[in-house]
Structure formats: structure tokens, C-alpha cells
C-alpha positions as CSV (number, residue, x, y, z in Angstrom):
1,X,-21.3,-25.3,-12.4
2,X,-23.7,-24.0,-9.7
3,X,-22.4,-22.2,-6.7
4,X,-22.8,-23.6,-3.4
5,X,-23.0,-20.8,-0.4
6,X,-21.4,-23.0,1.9
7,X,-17.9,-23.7,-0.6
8,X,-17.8,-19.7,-1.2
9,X,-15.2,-19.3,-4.2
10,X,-13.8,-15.7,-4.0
11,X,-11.4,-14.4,-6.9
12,X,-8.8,-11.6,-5.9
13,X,-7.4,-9.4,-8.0
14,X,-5.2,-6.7,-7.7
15,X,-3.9,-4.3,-9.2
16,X,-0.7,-5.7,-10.4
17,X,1.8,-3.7,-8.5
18,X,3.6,-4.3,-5.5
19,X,2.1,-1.9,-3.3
20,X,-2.0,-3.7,-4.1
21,X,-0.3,-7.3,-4.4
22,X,0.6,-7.1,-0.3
23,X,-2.1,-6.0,1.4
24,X,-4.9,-8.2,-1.1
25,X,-2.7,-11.5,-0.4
26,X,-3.3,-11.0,3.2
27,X,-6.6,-10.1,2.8
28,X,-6.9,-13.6,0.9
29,X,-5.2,-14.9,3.9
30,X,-7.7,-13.6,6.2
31,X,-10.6,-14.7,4.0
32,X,-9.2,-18.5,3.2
33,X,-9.0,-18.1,7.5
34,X,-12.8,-18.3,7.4
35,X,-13.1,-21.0,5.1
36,X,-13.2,-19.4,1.9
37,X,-11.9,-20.7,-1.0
38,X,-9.4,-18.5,-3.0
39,X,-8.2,-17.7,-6.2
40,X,-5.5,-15.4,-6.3
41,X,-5.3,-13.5,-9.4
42,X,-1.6,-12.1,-10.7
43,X,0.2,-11.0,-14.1
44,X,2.6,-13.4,-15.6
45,X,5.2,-11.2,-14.9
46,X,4.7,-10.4,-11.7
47,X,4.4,-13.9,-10.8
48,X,8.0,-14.3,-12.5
49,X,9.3,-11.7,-10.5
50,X,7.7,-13.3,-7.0
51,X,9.3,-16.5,-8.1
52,X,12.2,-15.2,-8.8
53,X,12.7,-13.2,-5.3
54,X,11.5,-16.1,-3.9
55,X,14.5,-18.4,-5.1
56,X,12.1,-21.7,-4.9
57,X,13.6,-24.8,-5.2
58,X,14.0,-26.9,-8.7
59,X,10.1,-28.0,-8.6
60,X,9.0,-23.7,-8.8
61,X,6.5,-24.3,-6.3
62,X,4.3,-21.7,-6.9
63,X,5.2,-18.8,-4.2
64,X,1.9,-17.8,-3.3
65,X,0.6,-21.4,-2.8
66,X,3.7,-22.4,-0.6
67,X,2.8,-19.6,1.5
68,X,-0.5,-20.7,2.1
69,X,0.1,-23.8,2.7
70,X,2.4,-23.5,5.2
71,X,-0.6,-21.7,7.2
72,X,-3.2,-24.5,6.2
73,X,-5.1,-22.5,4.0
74,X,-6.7,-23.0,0.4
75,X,-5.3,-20.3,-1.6
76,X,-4.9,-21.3,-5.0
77,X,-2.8,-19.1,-7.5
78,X,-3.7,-18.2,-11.4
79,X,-2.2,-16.1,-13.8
80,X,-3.5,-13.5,-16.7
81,X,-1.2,-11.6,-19.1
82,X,-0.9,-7.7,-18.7
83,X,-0.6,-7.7,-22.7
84,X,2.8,-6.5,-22.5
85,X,6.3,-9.1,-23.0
86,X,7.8,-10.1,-20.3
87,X,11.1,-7.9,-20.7
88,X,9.0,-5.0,-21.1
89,X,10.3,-2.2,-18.2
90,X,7.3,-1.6,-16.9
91,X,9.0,0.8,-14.1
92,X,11.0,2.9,-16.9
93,X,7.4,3.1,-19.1
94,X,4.5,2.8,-16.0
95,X,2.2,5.5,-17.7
96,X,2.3,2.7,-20.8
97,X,2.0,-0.4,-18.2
98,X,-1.1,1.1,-16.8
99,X,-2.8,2.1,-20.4
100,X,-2.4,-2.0,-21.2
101,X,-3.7,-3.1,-17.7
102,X,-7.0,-1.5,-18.5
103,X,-7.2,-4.0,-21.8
104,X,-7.4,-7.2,-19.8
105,X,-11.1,-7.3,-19.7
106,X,-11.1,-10.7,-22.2
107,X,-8.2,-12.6,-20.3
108,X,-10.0,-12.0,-17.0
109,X,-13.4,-13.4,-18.3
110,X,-11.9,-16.4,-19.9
111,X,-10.1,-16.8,-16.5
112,X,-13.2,-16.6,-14.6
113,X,-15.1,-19.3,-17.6
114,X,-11.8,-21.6,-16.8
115,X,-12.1,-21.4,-13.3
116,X,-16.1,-22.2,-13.3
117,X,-15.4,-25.4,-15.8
118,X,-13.1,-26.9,-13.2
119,X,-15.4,-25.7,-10.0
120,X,-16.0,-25.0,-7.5
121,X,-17.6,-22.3,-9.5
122,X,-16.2,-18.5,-8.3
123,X,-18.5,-16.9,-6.1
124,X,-17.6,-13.5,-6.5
125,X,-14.8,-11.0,-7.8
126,X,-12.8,-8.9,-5.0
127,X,-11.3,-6.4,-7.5
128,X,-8.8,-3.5,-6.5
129,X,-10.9,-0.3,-6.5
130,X,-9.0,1.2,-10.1
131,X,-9.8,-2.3,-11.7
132,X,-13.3,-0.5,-12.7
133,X,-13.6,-3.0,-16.0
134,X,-13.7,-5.9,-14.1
135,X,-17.6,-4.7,-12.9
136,X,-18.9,-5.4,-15.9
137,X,-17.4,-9.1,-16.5
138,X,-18.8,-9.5,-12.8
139,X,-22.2,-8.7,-13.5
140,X,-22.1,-10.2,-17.0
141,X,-21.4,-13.4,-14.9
142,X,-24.2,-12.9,-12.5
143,X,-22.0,-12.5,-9.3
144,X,-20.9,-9.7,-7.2
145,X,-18.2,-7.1,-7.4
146,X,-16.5,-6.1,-4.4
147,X,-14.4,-3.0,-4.3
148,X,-11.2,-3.2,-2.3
149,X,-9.5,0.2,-1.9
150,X,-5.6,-0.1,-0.8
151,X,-5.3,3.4,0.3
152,X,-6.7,5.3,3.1
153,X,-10.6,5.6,3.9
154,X,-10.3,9.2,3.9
155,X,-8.7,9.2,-0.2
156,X,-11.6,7.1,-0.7
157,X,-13.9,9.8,0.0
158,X,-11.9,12.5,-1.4
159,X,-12.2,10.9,-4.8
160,X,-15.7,9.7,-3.8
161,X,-16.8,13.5,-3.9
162,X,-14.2,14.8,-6.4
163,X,-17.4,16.8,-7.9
164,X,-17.2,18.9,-4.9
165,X,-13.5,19.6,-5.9
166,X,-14.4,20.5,-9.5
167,X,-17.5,22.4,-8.6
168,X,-15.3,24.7,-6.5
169,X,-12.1,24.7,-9.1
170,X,-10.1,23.5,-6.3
171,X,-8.4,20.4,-8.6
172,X,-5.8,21.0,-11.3
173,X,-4.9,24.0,-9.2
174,X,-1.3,23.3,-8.8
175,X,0.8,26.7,-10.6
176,X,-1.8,29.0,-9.5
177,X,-0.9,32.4,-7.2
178,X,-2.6,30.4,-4.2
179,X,0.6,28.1,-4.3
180,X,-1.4,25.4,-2.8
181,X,-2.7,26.7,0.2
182,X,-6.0,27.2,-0.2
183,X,-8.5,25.3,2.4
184,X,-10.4,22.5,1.5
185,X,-12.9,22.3,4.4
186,X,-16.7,20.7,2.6
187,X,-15.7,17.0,2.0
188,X,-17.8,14.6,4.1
189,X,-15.5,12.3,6.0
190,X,-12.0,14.3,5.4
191,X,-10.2,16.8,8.2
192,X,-9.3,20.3,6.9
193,X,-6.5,19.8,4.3
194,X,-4.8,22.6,1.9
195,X,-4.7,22.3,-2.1
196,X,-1.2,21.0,-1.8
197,X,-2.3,18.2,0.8
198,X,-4.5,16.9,-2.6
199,X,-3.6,13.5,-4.2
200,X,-1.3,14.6,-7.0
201,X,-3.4,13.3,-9.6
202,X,-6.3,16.0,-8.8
203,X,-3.8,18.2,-8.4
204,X,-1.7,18.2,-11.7
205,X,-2.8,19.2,-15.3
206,X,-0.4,16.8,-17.2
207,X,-2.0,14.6,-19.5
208,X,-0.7,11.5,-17.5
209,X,-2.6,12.8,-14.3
210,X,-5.7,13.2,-16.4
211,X,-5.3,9.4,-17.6
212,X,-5.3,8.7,-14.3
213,X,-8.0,10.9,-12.7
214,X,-10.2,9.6,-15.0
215,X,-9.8,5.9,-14.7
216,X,-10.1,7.1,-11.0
217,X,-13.4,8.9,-12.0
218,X,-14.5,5.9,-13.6
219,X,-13.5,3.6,-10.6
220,X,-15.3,6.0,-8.3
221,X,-18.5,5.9,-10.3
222,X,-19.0,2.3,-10.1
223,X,-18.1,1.7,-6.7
224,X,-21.3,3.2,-6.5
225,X,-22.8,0.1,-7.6
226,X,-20.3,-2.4,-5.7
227,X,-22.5,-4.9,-3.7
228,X,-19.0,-4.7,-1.0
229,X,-16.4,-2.0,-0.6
230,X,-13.8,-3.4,1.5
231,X,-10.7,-0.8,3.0
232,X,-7.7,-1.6,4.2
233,X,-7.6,0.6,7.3
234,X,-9.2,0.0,10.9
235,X,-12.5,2.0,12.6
236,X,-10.5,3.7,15.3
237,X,-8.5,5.4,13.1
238,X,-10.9,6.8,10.1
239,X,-14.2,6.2,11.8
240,X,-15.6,9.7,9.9
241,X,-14.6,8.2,6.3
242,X,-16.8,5.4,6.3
243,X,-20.6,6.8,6.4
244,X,-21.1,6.6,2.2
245,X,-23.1,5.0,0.0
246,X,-22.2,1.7,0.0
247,X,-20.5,2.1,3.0
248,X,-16.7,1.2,3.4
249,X,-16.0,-2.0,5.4
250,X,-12.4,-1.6,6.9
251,X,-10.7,-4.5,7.2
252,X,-7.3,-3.9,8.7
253,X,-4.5,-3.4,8.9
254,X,-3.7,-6.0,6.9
255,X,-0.1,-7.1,7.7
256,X,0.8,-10.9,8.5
257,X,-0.9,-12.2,11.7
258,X,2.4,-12.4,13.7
259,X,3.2,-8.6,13.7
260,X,-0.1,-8.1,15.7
261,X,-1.1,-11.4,17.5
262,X,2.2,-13.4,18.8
263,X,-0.4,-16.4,19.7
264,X,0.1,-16.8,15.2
265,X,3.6,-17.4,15.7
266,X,3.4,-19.1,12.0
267,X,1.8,-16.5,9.7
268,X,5.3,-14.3,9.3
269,X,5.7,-14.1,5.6
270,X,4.2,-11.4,2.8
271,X,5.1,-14.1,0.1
272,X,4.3,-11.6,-2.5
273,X,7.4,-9.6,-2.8
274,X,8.8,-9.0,-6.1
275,X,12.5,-8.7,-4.9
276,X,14.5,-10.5,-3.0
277,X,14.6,-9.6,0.8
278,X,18.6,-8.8,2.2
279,X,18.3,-10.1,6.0
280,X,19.5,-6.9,8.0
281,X,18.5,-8.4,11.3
282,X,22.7,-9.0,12.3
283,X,23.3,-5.6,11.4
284,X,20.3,-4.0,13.8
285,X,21.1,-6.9,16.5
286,X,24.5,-4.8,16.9
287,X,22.9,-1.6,17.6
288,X,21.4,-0.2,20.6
289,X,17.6,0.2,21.3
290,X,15.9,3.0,19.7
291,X,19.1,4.0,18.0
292,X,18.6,3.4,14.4
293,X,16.2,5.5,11.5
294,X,15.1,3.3,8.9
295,X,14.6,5.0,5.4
296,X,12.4,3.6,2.2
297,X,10.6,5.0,-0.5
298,X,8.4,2.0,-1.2
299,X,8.1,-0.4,-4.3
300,X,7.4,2.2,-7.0
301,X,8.5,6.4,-6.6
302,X,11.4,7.4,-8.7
303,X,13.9,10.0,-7.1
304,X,16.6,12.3,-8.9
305,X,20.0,11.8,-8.2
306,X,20.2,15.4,-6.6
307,X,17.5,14.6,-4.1
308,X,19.2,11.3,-3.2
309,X,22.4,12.8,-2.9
310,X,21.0,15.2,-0.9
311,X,19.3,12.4,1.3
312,X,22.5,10.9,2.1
313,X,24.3,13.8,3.3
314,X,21.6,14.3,5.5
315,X,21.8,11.0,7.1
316,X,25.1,11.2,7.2
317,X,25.4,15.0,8.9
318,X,22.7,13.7,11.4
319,X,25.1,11.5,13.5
320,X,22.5,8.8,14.2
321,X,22.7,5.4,13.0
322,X,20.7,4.2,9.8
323,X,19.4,1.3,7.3
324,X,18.3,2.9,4.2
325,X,16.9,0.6,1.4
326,X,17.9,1.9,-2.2
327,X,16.2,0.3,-4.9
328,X,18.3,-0.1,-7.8
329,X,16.0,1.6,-10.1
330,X,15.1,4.4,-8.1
331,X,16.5,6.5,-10.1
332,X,15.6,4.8,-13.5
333,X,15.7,1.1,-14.7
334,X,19.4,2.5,-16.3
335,X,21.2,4.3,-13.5
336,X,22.5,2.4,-10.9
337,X,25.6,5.2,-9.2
338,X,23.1,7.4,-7.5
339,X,25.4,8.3,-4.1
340,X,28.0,10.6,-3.6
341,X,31.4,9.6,-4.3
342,X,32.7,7.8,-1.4
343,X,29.4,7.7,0.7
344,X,29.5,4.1,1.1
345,X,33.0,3.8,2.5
346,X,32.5,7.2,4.8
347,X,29.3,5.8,6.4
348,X,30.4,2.2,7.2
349,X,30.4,2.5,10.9
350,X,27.0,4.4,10.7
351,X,25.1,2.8,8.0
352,X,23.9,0.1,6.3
353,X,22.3,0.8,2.0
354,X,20.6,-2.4,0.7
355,X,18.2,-2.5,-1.9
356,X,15.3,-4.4,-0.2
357,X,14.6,-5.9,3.0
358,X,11.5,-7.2,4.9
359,X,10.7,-4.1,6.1
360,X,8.0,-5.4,9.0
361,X,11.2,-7.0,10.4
362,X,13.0,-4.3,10.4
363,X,9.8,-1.8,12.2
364,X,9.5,-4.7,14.7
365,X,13.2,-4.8,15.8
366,X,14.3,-3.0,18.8
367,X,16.4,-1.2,17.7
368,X,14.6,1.1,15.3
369,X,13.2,4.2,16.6
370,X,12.0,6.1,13.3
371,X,10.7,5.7,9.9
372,X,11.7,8.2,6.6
373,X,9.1,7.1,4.5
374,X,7.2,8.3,1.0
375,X,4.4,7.5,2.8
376,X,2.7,4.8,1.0
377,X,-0.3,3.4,3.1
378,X,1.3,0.1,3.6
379,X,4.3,1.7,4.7
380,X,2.1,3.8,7.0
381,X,0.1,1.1,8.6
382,X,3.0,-0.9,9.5
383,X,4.7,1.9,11.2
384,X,1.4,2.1,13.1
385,X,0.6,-1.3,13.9
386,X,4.1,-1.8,15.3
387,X,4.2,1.7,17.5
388,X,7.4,3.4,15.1
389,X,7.2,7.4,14.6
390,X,7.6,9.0,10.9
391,X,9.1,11.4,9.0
392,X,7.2,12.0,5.9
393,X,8.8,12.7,2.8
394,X,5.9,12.2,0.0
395,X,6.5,12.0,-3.5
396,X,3.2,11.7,-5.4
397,X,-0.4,10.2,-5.8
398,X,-1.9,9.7,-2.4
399,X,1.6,10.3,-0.3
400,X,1.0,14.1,0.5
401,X,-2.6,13.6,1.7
402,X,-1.0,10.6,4.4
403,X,1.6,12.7,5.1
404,X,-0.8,16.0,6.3
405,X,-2.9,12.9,8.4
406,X,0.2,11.3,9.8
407,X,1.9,14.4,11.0
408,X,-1.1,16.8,11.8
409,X,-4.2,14.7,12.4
410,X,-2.9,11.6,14.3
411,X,0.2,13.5,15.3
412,X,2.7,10.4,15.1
413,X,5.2,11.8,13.2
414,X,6.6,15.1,11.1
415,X,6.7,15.7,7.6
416,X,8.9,18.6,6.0
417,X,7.9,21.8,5.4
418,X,5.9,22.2,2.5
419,X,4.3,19.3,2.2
420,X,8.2,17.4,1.4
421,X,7.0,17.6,-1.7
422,X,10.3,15.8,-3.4
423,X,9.0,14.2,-6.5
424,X,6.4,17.7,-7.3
425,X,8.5,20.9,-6.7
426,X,10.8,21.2,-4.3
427,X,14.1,19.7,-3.0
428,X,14.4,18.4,0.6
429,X,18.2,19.8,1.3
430,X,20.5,17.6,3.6
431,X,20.3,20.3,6.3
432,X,16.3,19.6,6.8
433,X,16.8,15.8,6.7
434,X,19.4,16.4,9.2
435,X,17.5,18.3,11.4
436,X,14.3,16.1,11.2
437,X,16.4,13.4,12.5
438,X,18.2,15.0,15.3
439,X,13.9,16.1,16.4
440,X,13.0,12.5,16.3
441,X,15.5,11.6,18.7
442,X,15.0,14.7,20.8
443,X,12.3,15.2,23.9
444,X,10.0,16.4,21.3
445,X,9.7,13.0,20.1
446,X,7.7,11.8,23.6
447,X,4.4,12.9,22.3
448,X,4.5,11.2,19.0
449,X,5.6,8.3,20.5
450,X,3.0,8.3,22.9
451,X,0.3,8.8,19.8
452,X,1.9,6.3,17.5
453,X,2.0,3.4,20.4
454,X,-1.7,4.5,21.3
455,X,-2.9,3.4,17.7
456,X,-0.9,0.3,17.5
457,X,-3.0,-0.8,20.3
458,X,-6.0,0.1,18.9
459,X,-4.7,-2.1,15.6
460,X,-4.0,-5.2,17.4
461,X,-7.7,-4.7,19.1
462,X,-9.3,-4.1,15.8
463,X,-8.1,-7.2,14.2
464,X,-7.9,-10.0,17.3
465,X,-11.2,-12.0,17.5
466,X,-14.2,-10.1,17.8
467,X,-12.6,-6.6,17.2
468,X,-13.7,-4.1,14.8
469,X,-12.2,-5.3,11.5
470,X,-12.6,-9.4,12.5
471,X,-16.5,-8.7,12.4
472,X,-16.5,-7.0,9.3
473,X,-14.8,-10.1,8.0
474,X,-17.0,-12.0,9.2
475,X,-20.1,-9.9,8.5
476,X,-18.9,-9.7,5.1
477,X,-18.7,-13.7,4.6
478,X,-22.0,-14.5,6.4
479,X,-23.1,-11.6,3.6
480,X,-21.6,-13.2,0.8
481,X,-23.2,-16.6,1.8
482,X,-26.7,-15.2,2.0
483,X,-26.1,-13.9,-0.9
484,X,-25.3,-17.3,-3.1
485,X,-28.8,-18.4,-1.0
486,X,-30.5,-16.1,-2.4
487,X,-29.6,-17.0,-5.9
């Protein structure tokens, strides 16, 4: 079926975990906004899991179609198996979860066949960065493959130039005498970080890190050759990142339209999350302003039951009132009693342990005057775009290098000492979480406030009509459609 520039077709795909599912359905969102047609692209079992959180009705309306309906737009929603059963614990066994994602090259091209049978035909692939395979089925097709990276533009050029890194032996260095703290000062783009402010996986010599650096290296070397690379982040905060060859097109933050423009009152709703959301907004109504710290580890780090412990007594030494989501498998898929005995009863009056929430909610409430986060980038760009300071507490992969650009380059939050290294070496003790806490609600806290609330405006401008990231939408689209013309 041909392809018709002014019915533009895109199919988005990411990577199928929760942290790339979010921020590429409101990407889709933002695309379907200017009249693009979209096919989002999940795993069956993911989809079961979105379903299933969702708690649809008897018909199973499709989750992701329900959500863009309710906004008017034409998102349509397809499904491809991860080659793994359903049951399979893909938390428990992740390093096996990714190995099978990288083998669903043939159920993504007969996809793609499908799609263009039934038309309109699919104008283009928007693939998650580490989804390097799907290049080829792109170009066997004869249409282009846009890169979307999920993580900061500044990761994006560390792994761009990770030749400089190897050339110099500064990667895999983690056990050596410099105990991390050697300067890494000659990558284009990034600020002055230490060893131990390196993505984990350049960092670590263990043969899952290496699976992963080189699918990384692999997904680096084609985006060489991406006709689009697309970041979720926003000009006034990484402008130095973006000068490479293609050159990255930020695009956010890309949170639902009613965190940073109240005139789109309706657009409220992820509609991708794989759990089911516990409504804390009666517990925060109760509390004071800019009384509360709100703690989560994201959608996918595993802690030990020592740290955790640790965590709690921390919280619970620091006085102050908190909402901490606790997954139920953040220890593993099989350990459930991860608190100190009789933490739960002891903190009643103070706290509130749920195992999922919708955490924009929660940043946007009054109430809340901090974040203890892992420092995922979604986490991180919702704390900005909403004006809430940080603590960092990074486990692995890209967490330690947001964490050294959260506390020391934007200055809009603190991180422990060392990097808070928690999932690597060292154990954050309840005496430093306690004292982190008291220091966000102290006087020193004016400054990152003051930082944090400047680059929430500077959010909001980028993506109203006509700021930073809106034109590169739009320059991207009007792009795409020359593109199909010239075909």
C-alpha cells in the first residue's frame, strides 16, 4: 500500500519496560496531537499487565486506546511476543528478558507486513534507542528509523563517544586504587564527572554489563545512521548535548499535558502503567504544605533487605512526614517482609507504605516538599517540571550520572556521599537518610528550591505552543512529510 505524506503512519516501539513504555506513549500522544497516525507497539505481556492495573470493564477495552480516545486522538495499539511465556518472571530473570528481546526481529517485520496490508501503510519506525535490530527491518522496508533515547541528552553523548572512554581506559575501571575518582573532562557535550559518576554498565566488568554495553555499542553505532534522533529532555536544560551527528531533537519533558499546561485540563492519565495506582491524595490532603518527602525507587531497581531496613529507620528517625512506595518485588519476585518488625504500626501517625501510586499526583500536591528517588530520568523530569527538590539515592545504569547532574550541575537537590551508590558498593545507613531529610527541610533548602522552580518554568515554556520542544515536533513532522514526498 503506498504511503501518503499527508496520512503519516508512525510505528512506536519501546523498549518493553515500564520506565521506555511512559515517556514513548506520551510522545505518541504528542505526535497523534499533530495529526499523525499511531501505532503503538507493546509485548503481550506487558499489555496483560496494563490491562490488568487498569481493571477495564468486561469488554477489555484496550488500555492504551481508551486513553487516547478520551483525548480525541488516533492511537491505535498492537502487540508482538517477547518470546518468552507469559508467567515467565521477567523481574527475578531480567538479564534473560533482555537476551530474548533482542530476538524479536521476525515478529516485528511481520507486524510491520500486517500493518501495511490493512493501511494506511506505516510511514516510519520510532524505535527506543537499544532497539538497534529494528534498523535493519526499517531500511529493509524502505522507510526511516528514528532513534528515541529515554534517558538524558548528556548519557546520549557519553555512550556516543564511549571510544574516548576506552581509548583512555577510563571504563571497566570500577575495583581499581583510583576508587572511582578519577576526572573525566574530554567528552563533547558532558560537565566534568568522576569514574564513579559513569553509567554502571561502562563501569563494571561482569559479564551482564558487557551484554549490555555492547548492545549499547551496537545501538550507538547505528544511531549514526538514524534519519531522526528524538530525546526526551528540553533545550534549556542540556543545550551542550545536542551538537552531534545526527543531532538530537529534544522533545520534552514528556509528562501528560495537564502537569504543565492547566488550559489541557483532560490529558491527566499515563495509561501505560503496569500496576495498579493506590490513590494517596486523602492521605496528603491531611497534611500540611511542604510537609511531606515522597520516596520511590522506580519501576525496575532491586534493593536488599538491609538497605531497606536501613531506609526506614531513616525516615522514621527524621521526624518528618512521608509516603514511600514499596514495590512488592523490590527485593525479589519471592520476598515480600522486607521492613523492620513493627515499622508499620510505629510509623502510622508519620507514614503512609504503598506499593504504587501515580506519582505526578503525588509531585503536584501541595503538600510534598521533597523527592528520595533512584534517579531514573522520568522520575527526574517530573520532579523538575513540577518545581520538587531531590535527594538522590542511585542504584545502577544511568542513575549515578543524573544524580552528579541533579545535585552538582543544576543544583536542585543532594545526593549522598559517594555517589549513594546503594545497589554498587556501599550502604546508605539510616543516620545519612536522616540527616538528608532534616537538610531538605532546613534554610539550606532555599537555593535548590529556587533552582528546581526556575527549570520548571523553563519546562512549561519549552513545551507550550511555539517553545523549544513544540517546534521540534513540529519540525520533525513537516520533516517526515517531505520525506514520504520525496519518495
Amino acid at each position: 500500500m503506498a504511503r501518503n505524506p499527508e496520512h503519516l503512519h508512525a510505528l512506536v516501539f519501546p523498549y518493553p519496560t515500564q520506565g521506555h513504555i511512559t515517556p514513548m506513549m506520551q510522545f505518541a500522544k504528542k505526535l497523534a496531537s499533530k495529526g499523525v497516525i499511531v501505532t503503538f507497539l507493546t509485548t503481550h505481556h506487558r499489555h496483560q499487565q496494563i490491562t490488568k492495573a487498569h481493571t477495564l470493564s468486561a469488554e477489555q477495552d484496550d488500555p492504551i486506546e481508551q486513553e487516547a480516545r478520551k483525548l480525541g486522538l488516533d492511537i491505535r495499539s498492537a502487540q508482538i511476543s517477547d518470546g518468552l511465556p507469559l508467567d515467565f518472571d521477567r523481574s527475578a530473570r531480567f538479564n534473560d528478558f533482555m537476551r530474548s528481546v533482542d530476538n524479536m526481529g521476525g515478529e516485528l517485520e511481520q507486524l510491520l507486513h500486517n500493518l501495511n496490508k490493512t493501511g494506511p501503510a506505516v510511514s516510519c519506525v520510532i524505535a527506543d534507542t537499544i532497539l538497534p535490530w529494528s534498523f535493519e527491518i526499517a531500511k529493509k522496508l524502505g522507510i526511516p528509523w528514528i532513534s528515541f533515547w529515554t534517558q538524558p541528552t548528556v548519557l546520549y553523548s557519553i555512550y556516543y563517544h564511549a571510544h574516548l572512554l576506552e581509548d583512555l581506559r577510563h571504563s571497566l575501571c570500577e575495583g581499581t586504587a583510583d576508587e572511582g575518582s578519577i576526572s573525566i573532562d574530554y567528552i563533547p557535550g558532558v560537565p566534568t564527572l568522576k569514574t564513579r559518576d559513569l553509567p554502571s554498565f561502562i563501569r563494571e566488568g561482569d559479564a551482564d554489563s558487557q551484554y549490555i554495553l555492547n548492545v549499547l555499542r551496537k545501538s550507538f553505532q547505528l544511531s549514526r545512521e538514524a534519519d531522526w534522533v528524538l530525546g526526551n529532555s528540553f533545550d534549556d536544560l542540556e543545550s551542550k548535548s545536542v551538537h552531534l551527528k545526527p543531532p538530537v531533537l529534544q522533545v520534552g519533558p514528556l509528562l501528560p499535558s495537564s502537569f504543565l499546561n492547566s488550559e489541557h485540563s483532560k490529558d491527566i492519565g499515563v495509561g501505560t502503567s503496569i500496576w495498579t495506582q493506590y490513590d494517596a491524595s486523602e492521605w496528603l490532603d491531611a497534611k500540611p504544605n511542604g510537609s511531606v518527602i515522597y520516596v520511590s525507587f522506580g519501576s525496575l531497581i532491586h534493593a536488599t533487605k538491609t538497605q531497606l531496613e536501613e531506609i526506614a529507620t531513616g525516615l522514621k528517625d527524621s521526624g518528618e512526614f512521608f509516603l514511600w512506595v514499596l514495590r512488592p518485588d523490590i527485593v525479589s519476585s519471592t520476598v515480600s517482609d522486607c521492613l523492620p518488625d513493627g515499622f508499620l504500626d510505629e510509623i502510622k501517625r508519620q507514614g503512609l507504605v504503598v506499593p504504587w501510586c501515580n506519582q505526578l499526583q503525588v509531585l503536584s500536591h501541595p503538600s510534598v516538599a521533597g523527592f528520595i528517588t533512584h534517579c531514573g530520568w522520568n522520575s527526574m523530569l517530573e520532579s523538575i517540571a513540577l518545581g520538587v527538590p531531590m535527594i538522590g539515592f542511585p542504584f545502577w545504569a544511568d542513575q549515578f550520572t543524573n544524580s552528579k547532574l541533579m545535585a552538582h550541575e543544576w543544583k536542585i537537590g543532594y545526593r549522598f556521599n559517594g555517589g549513594g551508590q546503594a545497589g554498587d558498593k556501599g550502604l546508605i545507613v539510616r543516620k545519612d537518610i536522616s540527616s538528608a531529610i532534616r537538610k531538605l527541610f532546613s534554610e539550606e533548602r532555599t537555593e535548590v528550591k529556587k533552582n528546581v522552580e526556575g527549570l520548571r518554568d523553563s519546562a512549561r515554556a519549552a513545551v507550550r505552543d511555539g517553545g523549544s520542544s513544540d517546534k521540534n515536533i513540529e519540525r520533525f513532522v513537516e520533516g517526515l512529510k517531505g520525506r514520504c514526498i520525496s519518495k
